[in-house]
MIBA-9183 format. One record per residue (C-alpha): residue number from 0; residue in one letter; x, y, z. Coordinates in Angstrom, 1 decimal, decimal comma, always signed. Each point is the difference from the previous one (the first is absolute). Layout:
MIBA-9183
+--------+-------+--------+--------+--------+
: badren : lumse :      u :      v :      w :
+--------+-------+--------+--------+--------+
:    NUM :     a :      X :      Y :      Z :
...
+--------+-------+--------+--------+--------+
***
This chain:
MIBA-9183
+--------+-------+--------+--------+--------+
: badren : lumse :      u :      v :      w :
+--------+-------+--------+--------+--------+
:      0 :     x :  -22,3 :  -50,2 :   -8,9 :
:      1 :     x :   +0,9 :   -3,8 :   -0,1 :
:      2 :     x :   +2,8 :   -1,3 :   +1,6 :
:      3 :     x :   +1,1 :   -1,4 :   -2,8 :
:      4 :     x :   -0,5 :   +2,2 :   -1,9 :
:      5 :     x :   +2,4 :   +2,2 :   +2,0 :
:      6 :     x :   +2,4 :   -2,5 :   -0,3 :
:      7 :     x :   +0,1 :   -0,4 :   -3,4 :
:      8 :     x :   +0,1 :   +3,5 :   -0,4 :
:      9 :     x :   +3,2 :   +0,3 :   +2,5 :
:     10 :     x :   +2,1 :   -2,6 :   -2,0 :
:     11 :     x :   -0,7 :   +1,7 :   -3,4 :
:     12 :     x :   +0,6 :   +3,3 :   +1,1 :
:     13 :     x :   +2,8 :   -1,0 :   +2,5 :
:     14 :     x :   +2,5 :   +3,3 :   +0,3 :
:     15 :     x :   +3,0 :   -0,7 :   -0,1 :
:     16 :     x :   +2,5 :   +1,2 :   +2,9 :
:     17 :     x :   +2,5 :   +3,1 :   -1,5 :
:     18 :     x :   +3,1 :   -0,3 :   -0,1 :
:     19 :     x :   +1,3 :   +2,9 :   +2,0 :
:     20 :     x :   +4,0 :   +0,3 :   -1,6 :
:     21 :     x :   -1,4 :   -0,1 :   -3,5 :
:     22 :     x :   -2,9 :   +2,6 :   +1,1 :
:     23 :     x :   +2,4 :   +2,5 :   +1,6 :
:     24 :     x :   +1,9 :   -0,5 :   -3,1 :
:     25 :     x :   -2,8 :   +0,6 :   -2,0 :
:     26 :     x :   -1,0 :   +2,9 :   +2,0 :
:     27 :     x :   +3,7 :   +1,8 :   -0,5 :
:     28 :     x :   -0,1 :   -0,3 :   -3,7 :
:     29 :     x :   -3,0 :   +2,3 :   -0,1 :
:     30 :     x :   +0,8 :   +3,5 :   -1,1 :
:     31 :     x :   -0,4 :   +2,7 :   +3,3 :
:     32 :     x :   -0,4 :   +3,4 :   -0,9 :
:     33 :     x :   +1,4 :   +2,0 :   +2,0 :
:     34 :     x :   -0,8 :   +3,6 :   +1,0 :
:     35 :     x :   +2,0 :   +2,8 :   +2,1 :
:     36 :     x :   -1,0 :   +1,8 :   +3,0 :
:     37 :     x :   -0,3 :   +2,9 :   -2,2 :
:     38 :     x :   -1,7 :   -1,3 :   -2,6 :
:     39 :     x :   -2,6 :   -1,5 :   +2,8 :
:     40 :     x :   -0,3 :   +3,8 :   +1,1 :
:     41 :     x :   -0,5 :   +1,6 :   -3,1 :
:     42 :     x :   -3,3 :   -3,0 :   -0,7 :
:     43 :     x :   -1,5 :   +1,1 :   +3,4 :
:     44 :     x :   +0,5 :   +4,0 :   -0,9 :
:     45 :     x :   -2,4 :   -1,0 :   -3,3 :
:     46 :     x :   -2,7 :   -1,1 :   +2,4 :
:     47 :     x :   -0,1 :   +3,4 :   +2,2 :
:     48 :     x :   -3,4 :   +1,9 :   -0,8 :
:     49 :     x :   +1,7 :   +3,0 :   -1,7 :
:     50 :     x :   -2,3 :   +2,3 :   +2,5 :
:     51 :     x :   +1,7 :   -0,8 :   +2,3 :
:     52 :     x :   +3,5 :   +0,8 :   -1,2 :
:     53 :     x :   -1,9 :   +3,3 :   -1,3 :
:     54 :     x :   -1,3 :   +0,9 :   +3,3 :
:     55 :     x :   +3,5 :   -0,6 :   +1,4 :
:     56 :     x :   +1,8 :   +2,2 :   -1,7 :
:     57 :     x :   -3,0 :   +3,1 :   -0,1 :
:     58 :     x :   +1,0 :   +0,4 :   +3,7 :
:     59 :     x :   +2,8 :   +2,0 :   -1,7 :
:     60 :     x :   -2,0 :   +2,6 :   -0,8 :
:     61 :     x :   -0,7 :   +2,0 :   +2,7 :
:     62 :     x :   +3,7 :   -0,4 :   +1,0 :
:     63 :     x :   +1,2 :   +1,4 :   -3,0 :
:     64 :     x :   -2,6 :   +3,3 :   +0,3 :
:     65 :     x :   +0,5 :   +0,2 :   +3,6 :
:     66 :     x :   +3,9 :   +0,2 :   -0,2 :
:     67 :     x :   -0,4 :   +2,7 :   -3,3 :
:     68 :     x :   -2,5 :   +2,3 :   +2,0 :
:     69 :     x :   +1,9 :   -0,8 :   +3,6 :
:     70 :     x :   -3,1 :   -0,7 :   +1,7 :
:     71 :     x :   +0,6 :   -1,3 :   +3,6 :
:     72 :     x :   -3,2 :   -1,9 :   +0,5 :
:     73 :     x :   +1,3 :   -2,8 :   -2,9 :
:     74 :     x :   +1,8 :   -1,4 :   +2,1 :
:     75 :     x :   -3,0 :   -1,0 :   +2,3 :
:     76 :     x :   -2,1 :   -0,1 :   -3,3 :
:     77 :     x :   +1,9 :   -3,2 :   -0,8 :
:     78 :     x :   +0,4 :   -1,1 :   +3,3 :
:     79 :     x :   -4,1 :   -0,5 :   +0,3 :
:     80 :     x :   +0,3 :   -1,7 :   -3,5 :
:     81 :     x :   +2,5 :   -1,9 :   -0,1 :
:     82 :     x :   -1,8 :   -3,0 :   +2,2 :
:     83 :     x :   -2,0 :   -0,6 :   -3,5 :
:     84 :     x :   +3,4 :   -0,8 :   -1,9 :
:     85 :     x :   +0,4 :   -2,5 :   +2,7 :
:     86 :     x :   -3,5 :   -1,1 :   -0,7 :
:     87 :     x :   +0,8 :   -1,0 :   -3,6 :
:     88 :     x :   +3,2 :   -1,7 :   +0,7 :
:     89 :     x :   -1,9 :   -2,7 :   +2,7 :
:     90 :     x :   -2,9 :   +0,2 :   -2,7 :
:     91 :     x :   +1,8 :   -1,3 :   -2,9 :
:     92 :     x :   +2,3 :   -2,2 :   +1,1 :
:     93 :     x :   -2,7 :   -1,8 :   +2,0 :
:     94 :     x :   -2,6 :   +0,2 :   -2,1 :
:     95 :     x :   -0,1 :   -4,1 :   -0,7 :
:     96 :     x :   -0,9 :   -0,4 :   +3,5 :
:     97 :     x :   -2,6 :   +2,7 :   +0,1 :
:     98 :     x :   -2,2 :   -1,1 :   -2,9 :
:     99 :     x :   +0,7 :   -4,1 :   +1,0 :
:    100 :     x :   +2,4 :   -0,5 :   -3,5 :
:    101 :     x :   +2,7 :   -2,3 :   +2,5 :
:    102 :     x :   -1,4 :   -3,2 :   -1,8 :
:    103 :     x :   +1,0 :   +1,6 :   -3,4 :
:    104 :     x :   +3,2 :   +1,4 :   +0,9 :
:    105 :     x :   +1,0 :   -3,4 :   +1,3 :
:    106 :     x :   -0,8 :   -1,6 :   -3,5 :
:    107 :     x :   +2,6 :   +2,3 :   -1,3 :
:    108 :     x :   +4,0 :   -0,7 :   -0,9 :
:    109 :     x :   +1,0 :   +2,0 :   +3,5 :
:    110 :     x :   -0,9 :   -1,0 :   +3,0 :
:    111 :     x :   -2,3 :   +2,5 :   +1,9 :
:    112 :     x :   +2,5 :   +1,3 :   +2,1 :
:    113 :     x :   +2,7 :   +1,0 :   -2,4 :
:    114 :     x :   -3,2 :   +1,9 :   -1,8 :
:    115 :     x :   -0,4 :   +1,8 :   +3,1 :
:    116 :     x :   +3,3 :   +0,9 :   +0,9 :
:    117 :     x :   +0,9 :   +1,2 :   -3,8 :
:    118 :     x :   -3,4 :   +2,6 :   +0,3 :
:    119 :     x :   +1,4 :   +1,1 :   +3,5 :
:    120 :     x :   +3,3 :   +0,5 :   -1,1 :
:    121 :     x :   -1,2 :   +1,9 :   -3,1 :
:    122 :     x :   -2,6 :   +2,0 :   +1,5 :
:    123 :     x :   +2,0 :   +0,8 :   +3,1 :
:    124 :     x :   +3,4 :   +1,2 :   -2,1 :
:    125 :     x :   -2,7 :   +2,3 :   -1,9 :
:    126 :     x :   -1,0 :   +1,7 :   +2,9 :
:    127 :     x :   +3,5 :   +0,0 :   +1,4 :
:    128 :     x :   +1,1 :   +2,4 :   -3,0 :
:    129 :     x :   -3,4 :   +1,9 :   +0,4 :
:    130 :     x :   +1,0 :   +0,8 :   +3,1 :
:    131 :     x :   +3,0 :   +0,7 :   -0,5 :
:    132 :     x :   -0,8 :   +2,6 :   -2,3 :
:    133 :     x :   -3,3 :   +1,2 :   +2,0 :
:    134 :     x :   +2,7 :   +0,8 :   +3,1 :
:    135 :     x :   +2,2 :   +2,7 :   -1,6 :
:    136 :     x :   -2,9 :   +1,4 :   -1,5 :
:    137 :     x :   -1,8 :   +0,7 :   +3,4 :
:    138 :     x :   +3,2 :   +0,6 :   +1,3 :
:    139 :     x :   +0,7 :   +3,2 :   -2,5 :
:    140 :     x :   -3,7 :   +1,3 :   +0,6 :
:    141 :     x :   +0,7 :   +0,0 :   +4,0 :
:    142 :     x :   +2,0 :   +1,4 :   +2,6 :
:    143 :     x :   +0,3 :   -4,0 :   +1,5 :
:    144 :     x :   +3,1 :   -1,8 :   -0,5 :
:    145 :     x :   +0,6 :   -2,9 :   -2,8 :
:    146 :     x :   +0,2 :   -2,7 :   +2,9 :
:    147 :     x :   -3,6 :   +1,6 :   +2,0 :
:    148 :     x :   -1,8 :   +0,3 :   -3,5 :
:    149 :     x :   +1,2 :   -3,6 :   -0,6 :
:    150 :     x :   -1,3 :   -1,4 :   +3,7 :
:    151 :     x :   -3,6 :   +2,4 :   -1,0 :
:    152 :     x :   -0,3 :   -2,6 :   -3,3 :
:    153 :     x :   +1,3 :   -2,6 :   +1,1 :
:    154 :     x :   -2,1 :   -0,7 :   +3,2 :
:    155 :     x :   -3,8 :   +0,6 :   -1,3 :
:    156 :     x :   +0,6 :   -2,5 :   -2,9 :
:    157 :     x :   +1,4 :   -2,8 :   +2,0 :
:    158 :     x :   -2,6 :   +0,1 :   +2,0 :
:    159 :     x :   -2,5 :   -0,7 :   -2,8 :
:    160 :     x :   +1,9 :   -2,7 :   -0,9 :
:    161 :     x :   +0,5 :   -1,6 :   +2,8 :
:    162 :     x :   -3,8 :   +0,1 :   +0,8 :
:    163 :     x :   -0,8 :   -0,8 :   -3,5 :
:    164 :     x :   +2,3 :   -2,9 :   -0,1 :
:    165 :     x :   -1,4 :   -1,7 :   +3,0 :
:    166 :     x :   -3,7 :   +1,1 :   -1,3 :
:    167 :     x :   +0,8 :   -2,3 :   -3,4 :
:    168 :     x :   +1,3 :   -2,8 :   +2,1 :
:    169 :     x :   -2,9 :   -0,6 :   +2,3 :
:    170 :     x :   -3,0 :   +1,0 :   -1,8 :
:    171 :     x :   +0,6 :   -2,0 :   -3,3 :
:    172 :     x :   -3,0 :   +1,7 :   -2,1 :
:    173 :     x :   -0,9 :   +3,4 :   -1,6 :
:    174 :     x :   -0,8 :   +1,5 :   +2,9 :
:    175 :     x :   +3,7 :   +0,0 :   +0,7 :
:    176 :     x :   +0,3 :   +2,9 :   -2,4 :
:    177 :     x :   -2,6 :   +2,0 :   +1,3 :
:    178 :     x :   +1,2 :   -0,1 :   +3,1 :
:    179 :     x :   +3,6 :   +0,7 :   -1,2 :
:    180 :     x :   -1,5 :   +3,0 :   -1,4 :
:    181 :     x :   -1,3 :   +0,8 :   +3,5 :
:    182 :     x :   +2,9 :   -0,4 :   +1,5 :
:    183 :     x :   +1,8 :   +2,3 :   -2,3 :
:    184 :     x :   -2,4 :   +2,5 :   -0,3 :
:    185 :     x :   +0,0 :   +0,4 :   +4,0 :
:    186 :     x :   +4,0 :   +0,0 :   +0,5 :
:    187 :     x :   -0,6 :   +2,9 :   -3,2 :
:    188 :     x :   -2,5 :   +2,1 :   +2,1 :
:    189 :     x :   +2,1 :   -1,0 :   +3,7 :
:    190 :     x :   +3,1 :   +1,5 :   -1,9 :
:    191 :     x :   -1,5 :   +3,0 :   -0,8 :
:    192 :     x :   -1,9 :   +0,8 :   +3,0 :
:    193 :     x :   +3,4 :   -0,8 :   +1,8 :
:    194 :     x :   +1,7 :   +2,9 :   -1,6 :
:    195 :     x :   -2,8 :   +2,4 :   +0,5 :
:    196 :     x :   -0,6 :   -1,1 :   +4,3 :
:    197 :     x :   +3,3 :   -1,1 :   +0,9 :
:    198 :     x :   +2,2 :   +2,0 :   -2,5 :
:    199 :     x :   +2,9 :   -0,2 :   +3,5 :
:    200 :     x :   +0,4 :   -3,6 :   -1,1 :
:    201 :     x :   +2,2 :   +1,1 :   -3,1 :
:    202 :     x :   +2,4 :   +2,1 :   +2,2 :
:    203 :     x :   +3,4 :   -1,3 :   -0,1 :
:    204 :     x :   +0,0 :   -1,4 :   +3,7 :
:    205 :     x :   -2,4 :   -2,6 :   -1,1 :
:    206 :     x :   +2,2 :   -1,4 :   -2,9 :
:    207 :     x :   +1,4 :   -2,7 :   +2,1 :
:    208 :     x :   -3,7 :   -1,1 :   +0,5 :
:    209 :     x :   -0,4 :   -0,1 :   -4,0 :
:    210 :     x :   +3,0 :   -1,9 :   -0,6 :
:    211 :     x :   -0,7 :   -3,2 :   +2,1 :
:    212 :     x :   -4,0 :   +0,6 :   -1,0 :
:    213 :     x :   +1,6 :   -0,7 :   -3,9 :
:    214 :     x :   +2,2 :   -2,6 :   +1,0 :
:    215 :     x :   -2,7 :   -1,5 :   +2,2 :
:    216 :     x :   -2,1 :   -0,2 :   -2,8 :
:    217 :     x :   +2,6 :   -1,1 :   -2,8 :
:    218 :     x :   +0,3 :   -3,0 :   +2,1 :
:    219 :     x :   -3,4 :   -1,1 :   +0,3 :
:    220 :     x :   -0,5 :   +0,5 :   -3,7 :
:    221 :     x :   +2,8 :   -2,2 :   -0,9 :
:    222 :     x :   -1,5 :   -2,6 :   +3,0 :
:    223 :     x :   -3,7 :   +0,7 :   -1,7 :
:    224 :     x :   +1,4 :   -0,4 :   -3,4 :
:    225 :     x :   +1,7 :   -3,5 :   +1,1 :
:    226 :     x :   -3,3 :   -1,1 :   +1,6 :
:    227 :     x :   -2,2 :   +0,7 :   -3,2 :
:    228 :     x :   +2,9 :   -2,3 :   -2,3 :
:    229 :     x :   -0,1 :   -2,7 :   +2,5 :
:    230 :     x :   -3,6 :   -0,2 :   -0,1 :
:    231 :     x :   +0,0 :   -0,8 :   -4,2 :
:    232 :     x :   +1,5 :   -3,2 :   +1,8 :
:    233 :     x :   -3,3 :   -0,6 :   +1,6 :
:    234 :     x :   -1,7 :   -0,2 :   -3,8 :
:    235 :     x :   +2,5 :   -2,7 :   -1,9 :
+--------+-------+--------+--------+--------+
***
């Protein structure tokens, strides 16, 4: 372009500098809505496939008939499938990352982190209570204690998440899932096999061992879960 023609077209066009009192003025006479963190919540439970919250609670089921009948093996029934409720917990609420949705997330009201953290929080209070009725169940259908049959649960499915969680975080495509399925369909068959070859482990003399094995892995869950809300930093 000519250069006087540029210059021509700088003067008549010339922008001129903002004020920046009268534009943070401006800016705090626009209206804000505003939202609570419950009301955030409750928009985040309207985007959960409702599968997912299906399959969830379905893992009730054999609870409920195992406690009725007093079957012994639910308890190890549930043990071997419990890594799968696991497997839809790190499914859902990182699903964004597994199909490459970030960008579109980030274009949204709420920042890609609180997104996150609000389906973490949801999902992990669900199974919380799912447990917490899935543990008195097994409990009643066994001769194990409440705090054992607790330790049994507990262990298998934070495992899954734990490997799922840093699966998600590293792989960033849809092979993530798969091999999240993998991974929880092997701690399902190492579960079961464990109860059938090495049935001693279950003895009360080893329930020191399962205690700091659960705490163990509740921490690196919470550390896993910290690393995978940090990243979403990595995408803004």
């Amino acid at each position: 372009m000519n250069r006087h023609l540029q210059q021509a077209l700088q003067k008549a066009y010339k922008i001129p500098i903002p004020d920046q009192q009268e534009k943070a003025r401006f800016m705090r006479t626009l209206p804000r809505s505003r939202i609570s963190t419950w009301q955030f919540i409750l928009t985040q439970i309207a985007y959960f496939r409702k599968w997912t919250l299906v399959l969830s609670m379905l893992f009730l089921l054999p609870a409920l008939l195992g406690a009725r009948h007093i079957d012994p093996d639910t308890l190890w029934i549930i043990s071997s499938l419990i890594p799968f409720l696991g497997l839809l917990a790190v499914a859902e609420s990182t699903r964004s990352a597994v199909v490459g949705m970030q960008e579109f997330e980030m274009s949204t009201r709420f920042s890609l982190k609180s997104v996150i953290l609000a389906k973490m929080s949801v999902l992990g209070i669900l199974d919380i209570l799912i447990l917490c009725c899935l543990i008195p169940l097994c409990h009643v259908s066994s001769n194990i204690s409440l705090l054992q049959t607790g330790l049994y649960l507990l262990a298998p499915y934070l495992l899954t998440v734990n490997i799922s969680l840093c699966l998600t975080r590293r792989l960033h495509s849809g092979e993530a899932i798969y091999s999240c399925m993998f991974t929880a369909v092997l701690v399902s068959t190492g579960s079961w096999l464990l109860h059938l070859t090495a049935d001693f482990i279950y003895q009360l003399s080893y329930l020191h061992w399962w205690i700091l094995l659960s705490v163990f892995l509740t921490g690196r869950m919470m550390q896993e879960i910290y690393r995978t809300v940090r990243q979403t930093e990595e995408y803004v």
